[in-house]
C-alpha positions in Angstrom: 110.3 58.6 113.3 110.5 62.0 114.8 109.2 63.5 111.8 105.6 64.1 110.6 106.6 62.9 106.5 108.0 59.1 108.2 105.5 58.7 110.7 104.2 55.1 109.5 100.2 55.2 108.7 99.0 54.0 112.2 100.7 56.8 113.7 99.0 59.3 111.5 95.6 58.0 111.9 96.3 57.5 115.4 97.2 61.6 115.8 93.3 62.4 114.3 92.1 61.1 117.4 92.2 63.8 120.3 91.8 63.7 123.4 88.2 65.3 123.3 87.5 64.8 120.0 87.6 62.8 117.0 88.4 64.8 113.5 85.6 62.1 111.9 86.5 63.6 108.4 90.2 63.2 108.0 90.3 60.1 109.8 87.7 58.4 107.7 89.5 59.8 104.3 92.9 58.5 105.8 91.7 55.2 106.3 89.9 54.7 102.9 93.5 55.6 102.0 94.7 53.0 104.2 92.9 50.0 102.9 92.4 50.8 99.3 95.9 48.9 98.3 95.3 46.4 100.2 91.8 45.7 98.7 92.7 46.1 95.3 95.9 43.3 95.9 93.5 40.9 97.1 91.3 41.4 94.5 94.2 41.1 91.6 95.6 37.9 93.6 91.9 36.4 94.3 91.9 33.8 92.0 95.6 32.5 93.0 94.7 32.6 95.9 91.7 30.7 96.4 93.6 27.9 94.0 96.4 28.1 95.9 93.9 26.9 99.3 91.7 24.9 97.5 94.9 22.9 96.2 96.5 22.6 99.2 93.2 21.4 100.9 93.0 18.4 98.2 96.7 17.7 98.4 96.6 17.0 102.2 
């Protein structure tokens, strides 16, 4: 992980936050990057998902 291109995400977002500052801008645009997958799984696997715990909450 020595270079900038396989840095995971956390890394990255973490290097926006200085020591004396905070570049507001980039790290609120990197983290909208961050979460949109994640959002837009949950919402395509919503509905298996809530089956899935709703099943296993009859079941047991």
């Amino acid at each position: 992980i020595n270079t900038a291109a396989k840095k995971p995400l956390t890394l990255g977002l973490y290097d926006l936050v200085g020591r004396w500052e905070v570049q507001w801008q980039y790290l609120t645009a990197a983290s909208l990057f961050a979460v949109t997958p994640v959002i837009v799984l949950f919402i395509l696997i919503e509905k298996q998902l809530v089956r899935g715990l709703a099943g296993g909450a009859i079941k047991g």
